[in-house]
MDAnalysis code that builds the backbone (N, CA, C; Angstrom):
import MDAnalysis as mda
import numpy as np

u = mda.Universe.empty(324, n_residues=108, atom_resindex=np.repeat(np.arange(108), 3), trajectory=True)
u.add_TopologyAttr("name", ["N", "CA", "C"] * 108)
u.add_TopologyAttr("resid", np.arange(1, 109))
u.add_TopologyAttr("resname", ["UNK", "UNK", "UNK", "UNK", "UNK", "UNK", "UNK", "UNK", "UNK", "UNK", "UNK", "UNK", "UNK", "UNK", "UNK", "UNK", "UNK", "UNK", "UNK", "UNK", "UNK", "UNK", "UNK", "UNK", "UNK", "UNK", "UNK", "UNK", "UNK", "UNK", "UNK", "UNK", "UNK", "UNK", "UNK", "UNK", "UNK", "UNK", "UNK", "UNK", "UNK", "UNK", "UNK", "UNK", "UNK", "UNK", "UNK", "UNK", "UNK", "UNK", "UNK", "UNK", "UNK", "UNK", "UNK", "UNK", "UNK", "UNK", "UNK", "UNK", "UNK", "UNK", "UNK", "UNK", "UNK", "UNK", "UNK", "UNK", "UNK", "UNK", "UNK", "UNK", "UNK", "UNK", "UNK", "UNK", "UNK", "UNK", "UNK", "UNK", "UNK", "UNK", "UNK", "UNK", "UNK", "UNK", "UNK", "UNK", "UNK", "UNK", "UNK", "UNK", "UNK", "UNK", "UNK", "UNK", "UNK", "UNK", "UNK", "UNK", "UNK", "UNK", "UNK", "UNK", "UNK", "UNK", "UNK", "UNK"])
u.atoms.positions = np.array([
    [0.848, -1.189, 0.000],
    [0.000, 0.000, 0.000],
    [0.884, 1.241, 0.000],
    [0.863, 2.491, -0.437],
    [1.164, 3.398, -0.807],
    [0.756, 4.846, 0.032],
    [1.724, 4.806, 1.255],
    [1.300, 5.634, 1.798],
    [0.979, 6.991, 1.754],
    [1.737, 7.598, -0.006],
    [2.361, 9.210, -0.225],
    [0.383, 9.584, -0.201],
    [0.141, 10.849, 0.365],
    [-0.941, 11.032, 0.412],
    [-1.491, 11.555, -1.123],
    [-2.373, 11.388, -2.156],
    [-2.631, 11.868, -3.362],
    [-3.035, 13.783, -3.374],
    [-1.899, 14.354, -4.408],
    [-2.721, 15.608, -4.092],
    [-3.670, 16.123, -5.056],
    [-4.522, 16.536, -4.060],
    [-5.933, 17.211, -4.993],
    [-5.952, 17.882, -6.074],
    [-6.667, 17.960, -7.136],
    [-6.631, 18.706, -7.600],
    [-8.292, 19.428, -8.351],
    [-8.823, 19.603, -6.863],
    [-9.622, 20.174, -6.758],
    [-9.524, 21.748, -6.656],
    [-10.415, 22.231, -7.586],
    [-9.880, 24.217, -7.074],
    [-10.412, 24.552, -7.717],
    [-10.008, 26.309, -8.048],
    [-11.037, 27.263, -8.748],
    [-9.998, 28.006, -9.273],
    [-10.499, 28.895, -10.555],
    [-9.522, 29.417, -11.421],
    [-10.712, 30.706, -11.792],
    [-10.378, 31.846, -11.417],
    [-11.126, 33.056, -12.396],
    [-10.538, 33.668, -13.053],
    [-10.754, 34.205, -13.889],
    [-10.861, 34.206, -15.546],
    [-11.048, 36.297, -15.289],
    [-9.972, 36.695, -15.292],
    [-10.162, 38.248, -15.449],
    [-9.471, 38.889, -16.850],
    [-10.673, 39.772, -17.402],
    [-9.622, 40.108, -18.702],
    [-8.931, 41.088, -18.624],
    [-8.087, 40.850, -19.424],
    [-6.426, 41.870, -19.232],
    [-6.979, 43.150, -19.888],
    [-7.509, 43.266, -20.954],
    [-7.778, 44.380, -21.692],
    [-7.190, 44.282, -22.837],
    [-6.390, 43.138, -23.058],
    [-5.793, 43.057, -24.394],
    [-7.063, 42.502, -25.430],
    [-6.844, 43.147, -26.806],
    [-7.857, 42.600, -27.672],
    [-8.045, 42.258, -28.701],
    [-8.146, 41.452, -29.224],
    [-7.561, 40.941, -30.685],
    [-8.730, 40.827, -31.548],
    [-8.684, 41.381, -32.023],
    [-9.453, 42.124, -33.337],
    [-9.548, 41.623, -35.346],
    [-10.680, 41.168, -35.907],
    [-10.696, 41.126, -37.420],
    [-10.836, 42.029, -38.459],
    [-10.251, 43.185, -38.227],
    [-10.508, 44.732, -38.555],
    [-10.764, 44.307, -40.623],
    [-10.223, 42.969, -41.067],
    [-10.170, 43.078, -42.820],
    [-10.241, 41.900, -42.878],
    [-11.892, 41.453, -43.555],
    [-11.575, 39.606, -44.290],
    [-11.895, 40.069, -45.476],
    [-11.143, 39.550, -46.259],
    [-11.831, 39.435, -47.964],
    [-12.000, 38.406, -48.258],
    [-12.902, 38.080, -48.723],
    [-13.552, 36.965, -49.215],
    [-12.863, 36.102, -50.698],
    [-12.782, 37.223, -51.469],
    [-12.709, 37.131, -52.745],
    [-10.637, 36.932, -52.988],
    [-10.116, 37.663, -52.261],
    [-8.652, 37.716, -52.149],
    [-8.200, 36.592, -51.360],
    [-9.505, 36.067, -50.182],
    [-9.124, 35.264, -49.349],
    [-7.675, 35.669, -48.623],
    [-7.982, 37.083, -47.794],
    [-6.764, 37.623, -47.091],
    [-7.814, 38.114, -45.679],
    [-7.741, 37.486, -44.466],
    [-7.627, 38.290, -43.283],
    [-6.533, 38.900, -42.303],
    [-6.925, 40.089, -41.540],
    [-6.260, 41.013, -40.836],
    [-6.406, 40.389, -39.840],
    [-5.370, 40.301, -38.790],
    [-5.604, 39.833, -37.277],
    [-4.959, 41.516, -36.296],
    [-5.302, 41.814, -35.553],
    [-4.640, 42.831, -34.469],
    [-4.795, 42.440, -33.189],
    [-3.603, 43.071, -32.620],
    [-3.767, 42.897, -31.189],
    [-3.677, 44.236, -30.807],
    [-4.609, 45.046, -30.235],
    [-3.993, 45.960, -28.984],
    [-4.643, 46.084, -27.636],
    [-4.003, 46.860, -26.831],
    [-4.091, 47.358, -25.360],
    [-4.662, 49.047, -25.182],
    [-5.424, 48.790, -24.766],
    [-5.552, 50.392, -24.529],
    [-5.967, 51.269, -25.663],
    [-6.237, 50.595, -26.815],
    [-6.413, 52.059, -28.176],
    [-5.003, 51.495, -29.014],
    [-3.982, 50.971, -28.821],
    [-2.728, 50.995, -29.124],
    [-2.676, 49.353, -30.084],
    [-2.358, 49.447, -31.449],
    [-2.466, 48.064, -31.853],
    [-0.698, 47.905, -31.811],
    [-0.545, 46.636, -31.262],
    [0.520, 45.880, -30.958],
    [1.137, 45.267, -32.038],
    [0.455, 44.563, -32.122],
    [1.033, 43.505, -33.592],
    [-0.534, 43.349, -34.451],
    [0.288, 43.232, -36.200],
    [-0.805, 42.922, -37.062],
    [-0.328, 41.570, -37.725],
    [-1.350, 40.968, -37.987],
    [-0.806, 39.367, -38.575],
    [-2.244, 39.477, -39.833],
    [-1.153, 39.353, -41.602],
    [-2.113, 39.310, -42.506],
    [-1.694, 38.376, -43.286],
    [-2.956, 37.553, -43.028],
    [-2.849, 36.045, -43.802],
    [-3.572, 35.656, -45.524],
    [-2.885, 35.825, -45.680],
    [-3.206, 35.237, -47.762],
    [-3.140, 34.145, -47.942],
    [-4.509, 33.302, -47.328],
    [-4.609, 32.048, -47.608],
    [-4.605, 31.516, -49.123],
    [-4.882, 32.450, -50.141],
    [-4.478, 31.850, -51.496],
    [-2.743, 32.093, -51.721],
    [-2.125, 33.106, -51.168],
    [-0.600, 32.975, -51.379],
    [-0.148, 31.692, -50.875],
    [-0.774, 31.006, -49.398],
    [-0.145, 30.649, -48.387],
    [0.787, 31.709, -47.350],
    [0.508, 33.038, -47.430],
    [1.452, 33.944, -46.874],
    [0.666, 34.377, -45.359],
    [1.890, 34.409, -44.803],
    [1.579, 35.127, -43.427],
    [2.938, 36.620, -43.028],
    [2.121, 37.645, -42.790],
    [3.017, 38.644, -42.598],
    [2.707, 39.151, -41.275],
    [3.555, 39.169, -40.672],
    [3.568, 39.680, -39.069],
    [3.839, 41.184, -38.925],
    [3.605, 42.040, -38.521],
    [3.950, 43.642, -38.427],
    [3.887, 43.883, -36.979],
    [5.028, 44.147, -36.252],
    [5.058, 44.760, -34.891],
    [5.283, 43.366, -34.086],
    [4.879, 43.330, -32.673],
    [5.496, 42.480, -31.611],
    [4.386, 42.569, -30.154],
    [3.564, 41.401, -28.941],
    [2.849, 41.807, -28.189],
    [4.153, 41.277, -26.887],
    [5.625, 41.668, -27.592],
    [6.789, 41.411, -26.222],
    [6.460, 42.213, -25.074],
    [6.356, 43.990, -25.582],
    [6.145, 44.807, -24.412],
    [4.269, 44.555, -23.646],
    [3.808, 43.638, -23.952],
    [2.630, 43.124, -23.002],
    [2.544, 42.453, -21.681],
    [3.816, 41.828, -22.192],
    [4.701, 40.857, -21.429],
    [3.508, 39.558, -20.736],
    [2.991, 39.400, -19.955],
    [2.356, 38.458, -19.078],
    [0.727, 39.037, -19.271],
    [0.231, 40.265, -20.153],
    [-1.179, 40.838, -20.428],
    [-1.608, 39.666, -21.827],
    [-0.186, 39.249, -22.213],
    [-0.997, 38.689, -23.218],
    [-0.467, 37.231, -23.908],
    [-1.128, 36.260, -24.900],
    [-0.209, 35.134, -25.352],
    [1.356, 35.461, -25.731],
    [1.975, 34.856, -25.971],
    [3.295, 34.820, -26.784],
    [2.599, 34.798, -28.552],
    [3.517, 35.839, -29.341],
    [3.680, 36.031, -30.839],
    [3.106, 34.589, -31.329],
    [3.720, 33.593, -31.398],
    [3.187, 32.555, -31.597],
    [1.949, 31.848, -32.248],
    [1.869, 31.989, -30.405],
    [0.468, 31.637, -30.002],
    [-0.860, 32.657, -30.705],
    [-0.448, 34.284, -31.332],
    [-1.132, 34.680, -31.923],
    [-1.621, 34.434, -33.049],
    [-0.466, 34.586, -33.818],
    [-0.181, 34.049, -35.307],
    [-0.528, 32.676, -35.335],
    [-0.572, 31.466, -34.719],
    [-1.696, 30.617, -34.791],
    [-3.030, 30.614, -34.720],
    [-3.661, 31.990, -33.687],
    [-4.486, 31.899, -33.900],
    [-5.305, 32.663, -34.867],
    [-4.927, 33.656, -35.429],
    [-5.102, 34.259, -36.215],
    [-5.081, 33.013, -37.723],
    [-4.184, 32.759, -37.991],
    [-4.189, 31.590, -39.149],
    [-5.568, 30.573, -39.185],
    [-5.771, 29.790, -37.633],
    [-6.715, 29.483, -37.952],
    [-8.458, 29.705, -38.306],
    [-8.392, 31.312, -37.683],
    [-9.433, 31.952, -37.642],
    [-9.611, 32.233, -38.948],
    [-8.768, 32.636, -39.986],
    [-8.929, 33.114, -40.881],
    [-9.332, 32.021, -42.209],
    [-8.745, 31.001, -41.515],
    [-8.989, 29.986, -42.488],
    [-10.989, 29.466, -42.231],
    [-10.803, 29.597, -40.614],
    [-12.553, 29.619, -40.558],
    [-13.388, 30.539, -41.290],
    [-12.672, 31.392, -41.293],
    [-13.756, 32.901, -41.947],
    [-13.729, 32.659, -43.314],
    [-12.733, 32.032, -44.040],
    [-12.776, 32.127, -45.688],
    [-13.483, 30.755, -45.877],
    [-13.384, 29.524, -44.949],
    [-14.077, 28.025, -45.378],
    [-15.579, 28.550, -45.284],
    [-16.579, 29.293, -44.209],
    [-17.459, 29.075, -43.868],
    [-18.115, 30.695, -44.307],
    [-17.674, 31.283, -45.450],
    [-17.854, 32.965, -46.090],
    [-18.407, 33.339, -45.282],
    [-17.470, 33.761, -43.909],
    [-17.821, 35.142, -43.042],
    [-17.167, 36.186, -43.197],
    [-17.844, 37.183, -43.976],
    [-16.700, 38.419, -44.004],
    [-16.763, 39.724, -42.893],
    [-17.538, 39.548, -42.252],
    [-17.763, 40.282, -40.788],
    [-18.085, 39.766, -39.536],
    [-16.535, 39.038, -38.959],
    [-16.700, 38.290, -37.935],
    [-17.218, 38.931, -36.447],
    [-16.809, 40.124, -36.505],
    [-17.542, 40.638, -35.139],
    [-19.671, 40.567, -35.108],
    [-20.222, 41.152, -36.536],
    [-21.080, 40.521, -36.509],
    [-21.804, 38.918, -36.797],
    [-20.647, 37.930, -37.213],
    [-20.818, 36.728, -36.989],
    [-21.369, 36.392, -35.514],
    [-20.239, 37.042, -34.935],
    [-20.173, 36.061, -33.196],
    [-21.122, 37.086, -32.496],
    [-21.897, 38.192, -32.503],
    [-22.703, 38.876, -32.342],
    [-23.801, 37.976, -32.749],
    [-24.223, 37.604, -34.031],
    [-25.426, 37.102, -33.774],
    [-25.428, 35.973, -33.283],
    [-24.153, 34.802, -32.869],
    [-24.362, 33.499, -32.027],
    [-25.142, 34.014, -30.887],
    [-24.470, 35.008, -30.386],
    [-24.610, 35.880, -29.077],
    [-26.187, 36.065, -28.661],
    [-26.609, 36.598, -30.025],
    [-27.865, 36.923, -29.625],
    [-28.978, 35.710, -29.819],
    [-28.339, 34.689, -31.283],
    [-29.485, 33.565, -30.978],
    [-29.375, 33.051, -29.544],
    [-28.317, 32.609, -28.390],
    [-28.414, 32.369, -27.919],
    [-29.295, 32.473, -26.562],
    [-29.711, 34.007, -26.841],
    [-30.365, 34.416, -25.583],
    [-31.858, 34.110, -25.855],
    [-32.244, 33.385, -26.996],
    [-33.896, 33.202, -27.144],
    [-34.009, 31.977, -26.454],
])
């Protein structure tokens, strides 16, 4: 028998937002090119513009000085890639009112 006692991993985690915000400010449909942004405060950080018919991804700027407000570069530019590839598979060219109206079917 195994005396080491097991540790829990029972707990709670809340979820506060930083204020950082990442944004679809440009999908084209037809070019099949979306805009990704990140900023803080009014201030855009980094832009990531993806040309899914080039295969191109262009990064502009850096979210280093965020430091711990926000993902790692990376982790953006992945997500941005895959978002964009959602928005051109499923012709959404205005994702803020996409996820706006999930928003609102949901409340019926």
């Amino acid at each position: 028998m195994n005396d080491d006692k097991e540790k829990s991993n029972v707990g709670s985690t809340i979820f506060k937002p930083t204020g950082v915000r990442h944004e679809f400010p440009h999908v084209d449909l037809v070019k099949q090119q979306v805009i990704g942004t990140v900023s803080y405060k009014g201030k855009i950080y980094m832009k990531v513009i993806v040309d899914a018919k080039a295969n191109t991804i262009q990064v502009e700027g850096d979210v280093v000085e965020l430091g711990d407000l926000s993902m790692d570069r990376n982790s953006y530019i992945d997500m941005f890639k895959h978002q964009a590839s959602f928005f051109i598979d499923n012709n959404i060219s205005n994702p803020k009112k996409y996820y706006e109206d999930i928003i609102d079917n949901q409340s019926c």
